[in-house]
C-alpha positions as CSV (number, residue, x, y, z in Angstrom):
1,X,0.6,10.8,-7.6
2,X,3.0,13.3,-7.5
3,X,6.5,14.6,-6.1
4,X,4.8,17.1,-3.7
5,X,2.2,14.3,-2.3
6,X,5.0,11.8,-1.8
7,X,6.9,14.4,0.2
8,X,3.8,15.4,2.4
9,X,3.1,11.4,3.3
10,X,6.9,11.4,4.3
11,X,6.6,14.5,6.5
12,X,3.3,13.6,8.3
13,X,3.6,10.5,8.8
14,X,4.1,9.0,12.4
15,X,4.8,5.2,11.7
16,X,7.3,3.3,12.9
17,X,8.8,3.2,9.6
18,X,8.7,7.1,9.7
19,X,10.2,7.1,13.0
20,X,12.9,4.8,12.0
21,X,16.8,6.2,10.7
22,X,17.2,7.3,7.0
23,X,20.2,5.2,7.2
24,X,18.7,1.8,8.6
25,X,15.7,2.9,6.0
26,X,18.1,3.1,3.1
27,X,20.1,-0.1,4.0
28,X,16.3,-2.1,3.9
29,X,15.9,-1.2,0.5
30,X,19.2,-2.0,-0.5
31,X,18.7,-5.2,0.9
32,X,14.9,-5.8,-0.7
33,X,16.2,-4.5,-3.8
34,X,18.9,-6.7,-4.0
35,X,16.7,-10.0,-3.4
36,X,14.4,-8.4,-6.0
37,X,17.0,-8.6,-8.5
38,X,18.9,-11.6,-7.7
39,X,15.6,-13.8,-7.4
40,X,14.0,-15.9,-10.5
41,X,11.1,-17.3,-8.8
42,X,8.1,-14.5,-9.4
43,X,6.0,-15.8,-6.4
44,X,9.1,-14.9,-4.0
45,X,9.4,-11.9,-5.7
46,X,5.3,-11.3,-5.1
47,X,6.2,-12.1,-1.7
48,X,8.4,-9.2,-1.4
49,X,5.9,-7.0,-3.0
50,X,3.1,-7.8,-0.7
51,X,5.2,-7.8,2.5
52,X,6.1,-3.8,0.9
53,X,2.3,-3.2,0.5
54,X,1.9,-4.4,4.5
55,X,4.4,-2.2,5.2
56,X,2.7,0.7,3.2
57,X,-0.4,0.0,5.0
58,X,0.9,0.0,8.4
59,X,2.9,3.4,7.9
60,X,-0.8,5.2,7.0
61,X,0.3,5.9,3.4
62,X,-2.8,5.3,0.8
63,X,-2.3,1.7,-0.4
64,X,-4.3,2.1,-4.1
65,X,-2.1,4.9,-4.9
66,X,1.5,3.3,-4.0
67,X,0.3,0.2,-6.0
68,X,-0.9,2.3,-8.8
69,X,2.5,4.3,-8.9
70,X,4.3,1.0,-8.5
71,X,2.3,-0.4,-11.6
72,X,3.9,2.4,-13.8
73,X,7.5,0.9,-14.5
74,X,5.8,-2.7,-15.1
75,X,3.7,-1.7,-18.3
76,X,7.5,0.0,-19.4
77,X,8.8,-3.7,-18.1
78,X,5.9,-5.8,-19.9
79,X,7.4,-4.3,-23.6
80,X,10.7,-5.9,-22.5
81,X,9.2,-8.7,-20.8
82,X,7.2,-10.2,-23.6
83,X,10.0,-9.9,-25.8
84,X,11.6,-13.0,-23.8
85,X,8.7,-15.0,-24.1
86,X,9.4,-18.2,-26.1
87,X,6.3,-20.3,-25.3
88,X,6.3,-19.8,-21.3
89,X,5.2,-16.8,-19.6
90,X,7.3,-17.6,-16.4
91,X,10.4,-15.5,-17.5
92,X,7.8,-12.3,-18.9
93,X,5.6,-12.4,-15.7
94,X,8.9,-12.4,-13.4
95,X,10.6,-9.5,-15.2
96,X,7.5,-7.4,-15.1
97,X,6.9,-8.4,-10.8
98,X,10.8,-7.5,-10.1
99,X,9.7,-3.9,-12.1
100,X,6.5,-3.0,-10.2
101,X,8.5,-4.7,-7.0
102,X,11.5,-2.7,-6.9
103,X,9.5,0.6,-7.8
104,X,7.3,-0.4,-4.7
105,X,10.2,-0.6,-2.5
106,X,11.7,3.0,-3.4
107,X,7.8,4.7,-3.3
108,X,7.8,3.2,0.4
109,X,11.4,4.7,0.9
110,X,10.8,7.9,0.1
111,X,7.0,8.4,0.7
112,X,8.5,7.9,4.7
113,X,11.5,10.1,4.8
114,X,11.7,13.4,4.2
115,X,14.2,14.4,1.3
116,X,16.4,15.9,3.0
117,X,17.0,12.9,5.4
118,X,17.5,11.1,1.9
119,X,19.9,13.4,0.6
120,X,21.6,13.1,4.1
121,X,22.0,9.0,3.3
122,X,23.1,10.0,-0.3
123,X,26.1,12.5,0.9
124,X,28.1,9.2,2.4
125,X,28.4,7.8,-0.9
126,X,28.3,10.4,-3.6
127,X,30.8,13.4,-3.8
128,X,29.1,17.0,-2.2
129,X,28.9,18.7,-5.3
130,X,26.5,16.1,-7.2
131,X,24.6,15.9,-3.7
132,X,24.3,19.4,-3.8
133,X,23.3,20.2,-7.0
134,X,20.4,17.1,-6.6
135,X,19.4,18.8,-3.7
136,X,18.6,22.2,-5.0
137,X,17.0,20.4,-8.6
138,X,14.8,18.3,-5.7
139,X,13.5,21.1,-4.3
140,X,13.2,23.8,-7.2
141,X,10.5,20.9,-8.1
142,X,8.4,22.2,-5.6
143,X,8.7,25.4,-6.3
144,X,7.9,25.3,-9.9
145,X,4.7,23.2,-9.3
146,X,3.2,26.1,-7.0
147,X,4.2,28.4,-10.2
148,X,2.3,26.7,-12.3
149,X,-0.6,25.6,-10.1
150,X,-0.9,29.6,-9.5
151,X,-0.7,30.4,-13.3
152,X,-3.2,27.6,-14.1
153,X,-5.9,29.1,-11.7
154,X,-5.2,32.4,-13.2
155,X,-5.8,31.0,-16.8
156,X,-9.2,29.0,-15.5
157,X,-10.3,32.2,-13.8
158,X,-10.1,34.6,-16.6
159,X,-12.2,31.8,-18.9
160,X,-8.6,30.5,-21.1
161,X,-9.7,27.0,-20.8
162,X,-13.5,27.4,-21.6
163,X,-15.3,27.4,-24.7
164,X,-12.5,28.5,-26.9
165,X,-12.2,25.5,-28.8
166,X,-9.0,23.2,-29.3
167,X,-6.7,25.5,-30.3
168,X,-8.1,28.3,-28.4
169,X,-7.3,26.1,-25.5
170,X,-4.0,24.8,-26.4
171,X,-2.7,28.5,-27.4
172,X,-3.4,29.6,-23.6
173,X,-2.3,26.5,-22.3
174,X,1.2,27.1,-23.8
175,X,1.3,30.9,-22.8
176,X,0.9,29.5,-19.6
177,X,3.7,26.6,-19.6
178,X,5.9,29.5,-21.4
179,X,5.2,32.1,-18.5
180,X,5.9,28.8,-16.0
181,X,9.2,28.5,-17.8
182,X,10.0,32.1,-17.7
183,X,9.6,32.3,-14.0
184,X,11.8,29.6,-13.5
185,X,14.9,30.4,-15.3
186,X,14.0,34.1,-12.8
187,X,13.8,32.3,-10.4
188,X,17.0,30.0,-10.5
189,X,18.6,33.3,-10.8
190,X,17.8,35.1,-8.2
191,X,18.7,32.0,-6.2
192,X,21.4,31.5,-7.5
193,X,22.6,35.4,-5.8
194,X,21.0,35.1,-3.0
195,X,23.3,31.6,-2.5
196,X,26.6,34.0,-3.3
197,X,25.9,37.2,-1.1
198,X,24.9,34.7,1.8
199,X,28.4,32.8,1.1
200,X,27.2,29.4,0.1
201,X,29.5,27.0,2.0
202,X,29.3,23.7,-0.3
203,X,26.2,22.1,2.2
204,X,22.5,23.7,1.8
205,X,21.4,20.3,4.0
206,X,22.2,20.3,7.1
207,X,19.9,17.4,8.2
208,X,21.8,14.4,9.4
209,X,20.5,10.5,8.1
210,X,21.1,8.9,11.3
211,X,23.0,5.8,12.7
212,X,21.1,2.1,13.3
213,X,19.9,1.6,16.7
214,X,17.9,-0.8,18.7
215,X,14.8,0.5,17.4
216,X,15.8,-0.2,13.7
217,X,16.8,-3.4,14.4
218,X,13.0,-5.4,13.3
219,X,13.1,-3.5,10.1
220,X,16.4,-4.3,9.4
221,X,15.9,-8.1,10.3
222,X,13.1,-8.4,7.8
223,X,15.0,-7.0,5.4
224,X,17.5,-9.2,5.7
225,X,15.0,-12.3,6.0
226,X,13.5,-11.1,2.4
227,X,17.0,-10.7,1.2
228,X,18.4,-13.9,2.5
229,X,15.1,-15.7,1.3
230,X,15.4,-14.4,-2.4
231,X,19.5,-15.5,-2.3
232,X,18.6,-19.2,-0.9
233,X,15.6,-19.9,-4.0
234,X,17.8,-18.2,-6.5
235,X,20.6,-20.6,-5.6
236,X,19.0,-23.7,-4.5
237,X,15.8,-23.4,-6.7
238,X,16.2,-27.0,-7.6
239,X,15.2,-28.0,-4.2
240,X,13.3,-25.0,-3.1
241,X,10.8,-24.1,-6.3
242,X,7.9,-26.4,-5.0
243,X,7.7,-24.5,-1.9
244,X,8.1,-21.3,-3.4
245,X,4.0,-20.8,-2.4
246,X,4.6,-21.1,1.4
247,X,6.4,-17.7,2.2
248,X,4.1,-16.0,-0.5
249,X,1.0,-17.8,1.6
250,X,2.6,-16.1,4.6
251,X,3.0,-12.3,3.0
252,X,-0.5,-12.3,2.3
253,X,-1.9,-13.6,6.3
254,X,0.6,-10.4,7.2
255,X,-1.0,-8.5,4.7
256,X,-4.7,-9.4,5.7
257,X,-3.6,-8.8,9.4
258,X,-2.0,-5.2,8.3
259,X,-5.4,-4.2,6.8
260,X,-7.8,-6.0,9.4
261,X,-5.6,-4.5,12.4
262,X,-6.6,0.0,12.8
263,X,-3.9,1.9,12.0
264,X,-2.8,3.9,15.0
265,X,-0.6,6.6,13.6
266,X,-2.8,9.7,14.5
267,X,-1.1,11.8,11.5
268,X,-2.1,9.6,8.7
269,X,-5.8,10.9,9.0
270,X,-4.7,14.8,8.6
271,X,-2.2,13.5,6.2
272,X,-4.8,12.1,3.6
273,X,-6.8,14.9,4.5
274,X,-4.1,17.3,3.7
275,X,-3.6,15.2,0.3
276,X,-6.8,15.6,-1.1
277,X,-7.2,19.1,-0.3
278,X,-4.1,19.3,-2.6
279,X,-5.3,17.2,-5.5
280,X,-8.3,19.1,-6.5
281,X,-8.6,21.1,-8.7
């Protein structure tokens, strides 16, 4: 997975979740997020997670590669997470669900709104210049990977990365990343005019996050179900912890329902298409 797939899902896309605000979008995740974290029972925090895969499913997005992105952070979590354990894997197996949990939450985020709608949400609560100066770093990324993709195919056309052993290999490979670099310091320069002689203004984004509407409102109540579910087992556990399987049981007959129902969105077809088309070689 990378930067560039995640932003073509977000752009192609024609869920509901797609369709929804930036701003309603953003507030759900601060919301899931924030039951992720305040939670210490790991099969509510599961329940989260595989309400977030539903969801994933439902918006057309691949599910195997959110959950293997997700998975990342938790083998980072799992060398933190073992180094709690004291006899009971309870604490360890929590810590690494609330990792792989609240990275599934931000992959849905932003594989269904376009960055600029993101940036949009951001410029509220961060001053313009930091905003700005994420903005332009956000999308030199896509710049730099067509750079390299272009150099790479020059180097596997002209034979650089065929039978020229190890260090033959690794001597072109390097020319290459050092001709990538090259190109962007150029390239950051010349933007960096171009910005000046067209009088940059202090806003390159002029997309707007949107308000909440009536349309928002399901996602937004769900969110706040999840959260609200997470605050009552973290604070009445006591009472609560036996049950902890029932809303867990629930997540995964919405989950089964998600996959056994088609997905409708007629984009998410072109969209995959579109995605493996850029991830070969």
């Amino acid at each position: 997975m990378d930067v560039a797939t995640v932003d073509l899902w977000a752009t192609s896309g024609r869920s509901y979740l797609h369709r929804a605000s930036a701003t309603a979008k953003a507030i759900a995740a601060a919301l899931c997020l924030a039951g992720v974290i305040a939670v210490e029972n790991v099969l509510i925090v599961l329940t989260i997670y595989v309400i977030a895969v539903a969801a994933t499913r439902r918006s057309g997005i691949p599910v195997g590669k959110l959950v293997m992105g997700s998975a990342y952070p938790g083998v980072f979590a799992a060398l933190f997470a073992f180094a709690q354990y004291r006899g009971d894997l309870v604490v360890p197996l929590t810590t690494i669900a609330k990792a792989v949990t609240a990275a599934a939450i931000v992959l849905l985020l932003i594989s269904t709104t376009p960055y600029p709608k993101l940036f949009a949400v951001i410029r509220r609560l961060l001053p313009g210049v930091i905003v700005e100066v994420l903005f332009m770093t956000y999308r030199s990324i896509f710049i730099l990977l067509h750079c390299l993709s272009d150099v790479m195919v020059a180097v596997r056309l002209r034979g650089g990365l065929v039978g020229r052993g190890l260090w033959g290999r690794a001597r072109n490979l390097s020319a290459a990343l050092a001709l990538s670099v090259l190109h962007a310091f150029d390239t950051s320069e010349r933007t960096y005019a171009v910005m000046r002689i067209r009088g940059y203004s202090g806003s390159l984004s002029g997309e707007r996050a949107g308000g909440v509407g009536l349309k928002e409102l399901p996602l937004l109540g769900l969110a706040a179900a999840l959260a609200a579910l997470a605050f009552v087992f973290r604070y009445e556990f006591r009472l609560l912890n036996p049950f902890s399987w029932l809303p867990l049981a629930i997540a995964v007959a919405v989950l089964i329902t998600a996959v056994a129902v088609p997905v409708r969105a007629a984009a998410s077809a072109a969209g995959q298409r579109r995605d493996d088309e850029i991830e070969q070689p």
